[in-house]
C-alpha positions as CSV (number, residue, x, y, z in Angstrom):
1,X,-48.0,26.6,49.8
2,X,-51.4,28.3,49.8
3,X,-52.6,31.2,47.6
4,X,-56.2,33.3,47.7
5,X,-57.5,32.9,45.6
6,X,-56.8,28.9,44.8
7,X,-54.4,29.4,42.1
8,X,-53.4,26.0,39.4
9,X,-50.3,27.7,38.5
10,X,-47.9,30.2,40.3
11,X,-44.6,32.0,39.0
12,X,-42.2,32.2,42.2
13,X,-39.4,34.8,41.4
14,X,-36.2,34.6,44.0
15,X,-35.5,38.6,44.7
16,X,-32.0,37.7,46.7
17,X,-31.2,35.9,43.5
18,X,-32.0,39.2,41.0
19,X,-29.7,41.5,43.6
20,X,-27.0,39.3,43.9
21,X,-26.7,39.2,39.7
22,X,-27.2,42.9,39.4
23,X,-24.2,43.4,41.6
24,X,-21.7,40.4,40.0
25,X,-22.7,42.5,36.5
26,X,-21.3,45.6,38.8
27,X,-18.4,44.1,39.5
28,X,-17.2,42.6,36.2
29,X,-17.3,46.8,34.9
30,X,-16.4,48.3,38.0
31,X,-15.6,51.6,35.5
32,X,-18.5,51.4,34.2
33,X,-22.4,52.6,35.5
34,X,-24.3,49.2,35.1
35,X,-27.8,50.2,33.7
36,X,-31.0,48.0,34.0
37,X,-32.9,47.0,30.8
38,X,-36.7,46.5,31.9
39,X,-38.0,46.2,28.9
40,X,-41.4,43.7,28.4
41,X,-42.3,44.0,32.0
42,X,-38.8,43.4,33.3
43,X,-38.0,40.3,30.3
44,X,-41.4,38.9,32.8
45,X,-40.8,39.4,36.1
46,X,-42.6,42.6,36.7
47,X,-41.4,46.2,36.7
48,X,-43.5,47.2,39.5
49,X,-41.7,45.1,41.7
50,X,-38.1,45.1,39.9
51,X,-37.5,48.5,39.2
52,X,-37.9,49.4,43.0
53,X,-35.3,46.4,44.0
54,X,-32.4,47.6,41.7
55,X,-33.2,51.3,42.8
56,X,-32.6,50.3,46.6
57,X,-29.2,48.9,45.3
58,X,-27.8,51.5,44.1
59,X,-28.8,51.0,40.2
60,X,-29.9,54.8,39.1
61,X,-29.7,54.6,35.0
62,X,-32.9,52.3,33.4
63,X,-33.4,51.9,29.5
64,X,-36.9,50.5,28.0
65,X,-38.2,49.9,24.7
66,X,-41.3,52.0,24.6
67,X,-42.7,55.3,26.0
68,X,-45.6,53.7,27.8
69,X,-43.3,51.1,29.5
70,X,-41.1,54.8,30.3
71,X,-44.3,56.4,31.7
72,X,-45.0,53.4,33.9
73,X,-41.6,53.4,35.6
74,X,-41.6,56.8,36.0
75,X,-44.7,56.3,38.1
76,X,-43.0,54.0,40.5
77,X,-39.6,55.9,40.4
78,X,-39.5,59.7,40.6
79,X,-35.8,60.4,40.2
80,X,-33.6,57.9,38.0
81,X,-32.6,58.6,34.3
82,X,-35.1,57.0,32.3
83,X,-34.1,56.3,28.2
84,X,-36.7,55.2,26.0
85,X,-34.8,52.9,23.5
86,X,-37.7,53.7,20.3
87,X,-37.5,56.8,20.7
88,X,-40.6,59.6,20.5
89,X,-43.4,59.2,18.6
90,X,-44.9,61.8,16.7
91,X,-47.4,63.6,19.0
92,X,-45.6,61.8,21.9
93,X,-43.4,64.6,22.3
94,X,-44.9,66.3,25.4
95,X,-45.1,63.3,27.4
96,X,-41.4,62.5,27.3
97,X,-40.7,66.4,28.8
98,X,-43.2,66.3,31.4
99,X,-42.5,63.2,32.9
100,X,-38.4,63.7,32.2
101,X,-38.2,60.5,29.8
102,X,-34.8,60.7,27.7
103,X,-35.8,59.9,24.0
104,X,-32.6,57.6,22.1
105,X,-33.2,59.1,18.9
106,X,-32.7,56.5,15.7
107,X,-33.1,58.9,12.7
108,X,-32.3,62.6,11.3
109,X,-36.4,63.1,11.2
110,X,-36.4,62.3,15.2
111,X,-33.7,64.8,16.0
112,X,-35.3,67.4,13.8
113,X,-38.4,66.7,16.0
114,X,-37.1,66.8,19.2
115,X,-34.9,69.9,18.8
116,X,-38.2,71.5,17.3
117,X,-39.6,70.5,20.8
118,X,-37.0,72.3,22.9
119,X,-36.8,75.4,20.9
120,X,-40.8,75.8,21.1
121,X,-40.5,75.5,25.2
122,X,-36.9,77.5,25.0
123,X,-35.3,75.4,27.0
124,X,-32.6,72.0,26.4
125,X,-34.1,68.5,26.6
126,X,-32.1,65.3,26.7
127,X,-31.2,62.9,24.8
128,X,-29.0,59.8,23.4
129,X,-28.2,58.9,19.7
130,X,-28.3,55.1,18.6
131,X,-26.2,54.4,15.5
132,X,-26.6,51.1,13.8
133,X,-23.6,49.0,13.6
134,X,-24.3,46.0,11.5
135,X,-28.3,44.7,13.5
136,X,-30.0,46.8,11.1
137,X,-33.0,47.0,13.4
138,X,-32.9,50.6,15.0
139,X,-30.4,53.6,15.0
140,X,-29.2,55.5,12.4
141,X,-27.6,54.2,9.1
142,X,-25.3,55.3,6.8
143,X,-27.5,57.6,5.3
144,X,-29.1,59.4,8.1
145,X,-25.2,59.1,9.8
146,X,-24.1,61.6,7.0
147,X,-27.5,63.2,7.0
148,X,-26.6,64.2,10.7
149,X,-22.6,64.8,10.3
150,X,-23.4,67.1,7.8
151,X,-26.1,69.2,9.8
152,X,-24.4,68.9,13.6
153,X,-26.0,71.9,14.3
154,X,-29.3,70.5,14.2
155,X,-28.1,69.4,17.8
156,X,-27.0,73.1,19.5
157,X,-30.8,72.9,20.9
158,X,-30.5,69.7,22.9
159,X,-28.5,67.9,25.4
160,X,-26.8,65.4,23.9
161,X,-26.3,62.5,27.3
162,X,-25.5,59.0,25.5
163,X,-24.3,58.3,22.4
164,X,-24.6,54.1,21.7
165,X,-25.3,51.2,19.9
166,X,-26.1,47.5,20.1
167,X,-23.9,44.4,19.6
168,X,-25.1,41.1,17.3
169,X,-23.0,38.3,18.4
170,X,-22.0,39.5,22.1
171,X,-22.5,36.1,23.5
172,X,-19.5,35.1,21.2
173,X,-16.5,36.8,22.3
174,X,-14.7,35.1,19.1
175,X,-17.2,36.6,16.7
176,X,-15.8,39.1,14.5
177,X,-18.2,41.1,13.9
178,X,-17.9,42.4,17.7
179,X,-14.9,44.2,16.4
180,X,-16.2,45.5,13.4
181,X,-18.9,47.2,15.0
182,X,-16.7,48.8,17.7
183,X,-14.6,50.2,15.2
184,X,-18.4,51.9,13.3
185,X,-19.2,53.3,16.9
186,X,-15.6,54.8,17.7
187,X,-16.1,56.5,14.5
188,X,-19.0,58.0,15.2
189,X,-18.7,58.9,19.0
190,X,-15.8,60.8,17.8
191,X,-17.6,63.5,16.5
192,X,-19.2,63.5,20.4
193,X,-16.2,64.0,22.8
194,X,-17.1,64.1,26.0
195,X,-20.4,62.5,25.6
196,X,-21.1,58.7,27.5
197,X,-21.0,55.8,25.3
198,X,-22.6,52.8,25.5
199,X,-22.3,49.6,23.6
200,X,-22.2,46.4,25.5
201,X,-25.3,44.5,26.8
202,X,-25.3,41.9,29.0
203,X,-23.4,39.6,26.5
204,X,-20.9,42.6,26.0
205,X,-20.0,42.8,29.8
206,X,-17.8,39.7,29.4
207,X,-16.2,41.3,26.2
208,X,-13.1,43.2,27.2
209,X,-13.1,46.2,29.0
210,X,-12.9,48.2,25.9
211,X,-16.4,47.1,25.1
212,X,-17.9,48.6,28.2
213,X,-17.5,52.6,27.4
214,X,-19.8,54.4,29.9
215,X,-22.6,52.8,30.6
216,X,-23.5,49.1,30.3
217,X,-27.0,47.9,29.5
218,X,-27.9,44.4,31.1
219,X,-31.2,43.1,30.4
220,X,-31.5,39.2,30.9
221,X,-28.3,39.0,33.0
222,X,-30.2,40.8,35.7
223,X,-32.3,37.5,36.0
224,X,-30.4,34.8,35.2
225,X,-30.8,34.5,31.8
226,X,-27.3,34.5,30.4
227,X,-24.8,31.9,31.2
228,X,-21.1,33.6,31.8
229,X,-17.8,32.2,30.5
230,X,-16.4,29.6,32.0
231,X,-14.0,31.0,35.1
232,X,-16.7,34.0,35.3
233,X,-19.0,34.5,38.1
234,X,-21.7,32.4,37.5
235,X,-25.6,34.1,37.1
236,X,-28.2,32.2,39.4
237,X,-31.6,31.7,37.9
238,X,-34.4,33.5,39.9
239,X,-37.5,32.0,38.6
240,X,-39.3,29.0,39.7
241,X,-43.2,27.7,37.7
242,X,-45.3,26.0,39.7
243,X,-48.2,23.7,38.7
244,X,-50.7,22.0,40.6
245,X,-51.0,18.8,41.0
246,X,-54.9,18.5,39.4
247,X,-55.6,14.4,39.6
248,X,-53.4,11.7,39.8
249,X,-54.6,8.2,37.7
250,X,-53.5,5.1,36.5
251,X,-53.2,4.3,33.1
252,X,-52.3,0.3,31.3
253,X,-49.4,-0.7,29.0
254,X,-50.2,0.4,25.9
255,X,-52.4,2.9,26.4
256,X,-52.1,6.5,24.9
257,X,-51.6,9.8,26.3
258,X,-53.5,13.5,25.4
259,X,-54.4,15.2,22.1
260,X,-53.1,13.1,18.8
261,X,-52.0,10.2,21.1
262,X,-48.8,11.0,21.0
263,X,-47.2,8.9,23.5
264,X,-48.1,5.6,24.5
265,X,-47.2,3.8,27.8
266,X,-44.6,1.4,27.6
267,X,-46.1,0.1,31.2
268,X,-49.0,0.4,33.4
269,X,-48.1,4.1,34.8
270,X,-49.3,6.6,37.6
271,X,-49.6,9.6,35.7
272,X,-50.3,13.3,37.0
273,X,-52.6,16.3,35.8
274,X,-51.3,19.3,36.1
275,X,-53.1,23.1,36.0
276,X,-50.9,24.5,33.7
277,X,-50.8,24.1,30.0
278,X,-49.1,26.5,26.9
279,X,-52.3,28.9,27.4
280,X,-50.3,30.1,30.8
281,X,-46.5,30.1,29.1
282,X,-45.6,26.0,29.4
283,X,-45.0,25.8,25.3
284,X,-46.3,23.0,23.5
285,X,-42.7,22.7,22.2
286,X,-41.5,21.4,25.7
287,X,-44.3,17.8,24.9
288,X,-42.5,14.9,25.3
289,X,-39.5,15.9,25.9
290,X,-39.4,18.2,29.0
291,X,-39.9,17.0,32.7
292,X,-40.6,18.5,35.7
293,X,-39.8,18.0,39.4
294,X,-42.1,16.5,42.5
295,X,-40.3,16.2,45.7
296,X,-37.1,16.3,44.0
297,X,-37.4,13.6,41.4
298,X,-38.0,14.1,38.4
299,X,-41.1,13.3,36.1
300,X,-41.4,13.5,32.1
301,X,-43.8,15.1,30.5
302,X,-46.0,13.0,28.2
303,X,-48.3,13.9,25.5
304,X,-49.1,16.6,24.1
305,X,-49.3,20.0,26.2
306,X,-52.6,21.5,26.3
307,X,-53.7,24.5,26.8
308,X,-54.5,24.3,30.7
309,X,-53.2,21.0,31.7
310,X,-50.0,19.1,31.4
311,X,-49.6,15.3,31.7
312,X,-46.2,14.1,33.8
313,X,-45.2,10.3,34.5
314,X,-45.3,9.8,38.5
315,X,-44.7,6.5,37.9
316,X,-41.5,6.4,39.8
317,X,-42.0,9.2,42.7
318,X,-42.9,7.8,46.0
319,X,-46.0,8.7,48.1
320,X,-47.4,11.0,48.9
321,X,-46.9,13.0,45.2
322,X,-47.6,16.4,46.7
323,X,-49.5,19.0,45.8
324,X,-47.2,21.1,43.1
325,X,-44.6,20.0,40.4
326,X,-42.0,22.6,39.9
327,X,-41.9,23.1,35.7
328,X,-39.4,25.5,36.2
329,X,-36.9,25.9,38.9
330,X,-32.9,26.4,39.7
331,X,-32.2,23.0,38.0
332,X,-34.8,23.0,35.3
333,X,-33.7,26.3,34.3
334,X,-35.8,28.0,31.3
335,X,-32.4,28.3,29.4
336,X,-32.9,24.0,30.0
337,X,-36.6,24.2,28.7
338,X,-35.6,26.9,25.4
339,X,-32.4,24.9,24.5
340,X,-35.5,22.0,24.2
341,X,-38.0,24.0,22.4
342,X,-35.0,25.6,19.9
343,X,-35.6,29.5,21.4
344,X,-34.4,31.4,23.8
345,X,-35.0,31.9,27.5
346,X,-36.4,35.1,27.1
347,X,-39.2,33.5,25.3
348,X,-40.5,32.2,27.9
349,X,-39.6,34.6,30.4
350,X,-42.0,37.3,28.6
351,X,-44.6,34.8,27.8
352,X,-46.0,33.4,31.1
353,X,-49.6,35.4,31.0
354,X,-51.8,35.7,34.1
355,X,-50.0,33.6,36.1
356,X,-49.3,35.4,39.7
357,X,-46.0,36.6,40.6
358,X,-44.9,35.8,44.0
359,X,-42.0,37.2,45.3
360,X,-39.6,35.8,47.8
């Protein structure tokens, strides 16, 4: 593999992977518009080059978090709905009409806004309404719920396109709170008929059909973060790490290895330097305890991980070692590396920095 400029660590992101998951999430709602959450740069692997993919597929409904992640993606697609999950800031308001962003509105005070917006330019302006059902982390409570039941009219100046909310414990279809906060959105998409509904996430498009509503919003599914339930299509993981291969040394029995010394070598060992440390994404969490692959055998890390290198045991890998150990790839999957570290894979999915992207 060759890069220009030399490059010590490389993120190589399997396109044919990313379309084949969006359409297995298609096919498990097939009554259902399947929606793509590119939120934090595409969870990582890069709007500019994701949002095109998954508009040449078909996929024509996109939901971020923030306006200036909506004003991006407007820039590389013209004509899909666009809904901005936070919302409009004040003084924001403008932006969203003139580059035809749909706001989901979480509180009474944001609808107030917004409809103050379209009466001004005389005209409707789109939006969605997110109701919290139990996350208590956006939408509208109890109290602004009322607030807005009470004052529907506050709505006559708007179009009203989504109504939704956002599941806890998807990944559990046992969980009972599933249940619970279906039974808060029916009520409140009852006072909406004929408005689309949206509940389920990725997570939610393995709950029963009754879950799925209108639209479904998958996120980390898209890429392979999310393991299915067993007899479900399986997700394939479209991300491989790279680090070079910086020095290769010997080191005796006994002998320690990196910051805090850490390990120490239970024999005289080979060991290898890679370019890549948790300054570029590989955590600190993963020392000790993660390996990595060379030629298809596997080598541990050891010692601590620093901030641009990595230490791996070659002990056992035949010559020649190569020139790049895969940290990441479709068997060393970063759901393998955050079930290590105790987080999530979206962790580390949104936190490789200035690593390049190449996409195959």
């Amino acid at each position: 593999m060759t890069t220009s400029p030399p490059r010590t660590g490389l993120i190589e992101i399997n396109t044919n992977a990313i379309v084949q998951n969006y359409h297995t999430l298609c096919a498990h709602v097939p009554h259902s518009t399947c929606a793509a959450v590119l939120k934090a740069d595409a969870y990582g692997f890069g709007t500019e080059h994701i949002a095109p993919l998954l508009f040449a597929q078909g996929c024509r409904h996109f939901f971020v978090a923030h306006i200036e992640e909506g004003l991006f993606l407007r820039s590389l697609l013209p004509e899909p709905t666009i809904y901005v999950l936070s919302g409009i800031l004040p003084g924001t308001e403008a932006l969203c009409v003139k580059y035809h962003l749909t706001p989901i509105l979480t509180d009474f005070g944001m609808v107030e806004r917004w409809a103050a917006e379209a009466r001004a330019r005389e005209c409707k302006l789109p939006c969605g309404l997110h109701m919290d059902t139990g996350m208590n982390r956006s939408g509208f409570d109890a109290q602004d719920t009322a607030k807005l039941f009470n004052n529907l009219n506050v709505l006559e100046p708007l179009s009203l396109e989504v109504v939704m909310s956002h599941l806890a414990s998807s990944a559990d279809s046992g969980d009972p709170m599933n249940a619970q906060q279906k039974a808060l959105f029916d009520q409140f998409r009852s006072a909406f008929p004929g408005t689309k509904a949206s509940l389920a996430d990725t997570g939610g498009v393995y709950l029963p059909p009754a879950f799925h509503y209108d639209i479904v919003r998958t996120g980390k599914g898209l890429f392979g973060l999310y393991s299915p339930p067993e007899g479900a299509s399986p997700l394939r993981p479209c991300l491989k790490l790279l680090g070079r291969i910086l020095q290769v040394r010997t080191a005796a029995k006994g002998e320690s290895v990196g910051y805090g010394a850490s390990h120490i070598l239970t024999r005289d060992s080979k060991l290898a330097t890679l370019g890549i440390g948790f300054a570029d994404g590989y955590d600190r969490r993963l020392s000790n305890v993660a390996s990595v692959m060379i030629g298809g055998h596997h080598a541990p890390v050891v010692g601590r991980i620093s901030m641009d290198y990595t230490v791996v045991d070659v002990t056992d890998i035949p010559e020649p070692i190569g020139e790049w150990a895969e940290c990441v790839n479709d068997t060393i999957t970063l759901d393998t590396l955050a079930h290590m570290a105790g987080t999530i894979s979206r962790e580390f999915s949104t936190g490789f920095k200035g690593l390049k992207r190449v996409y195959v």
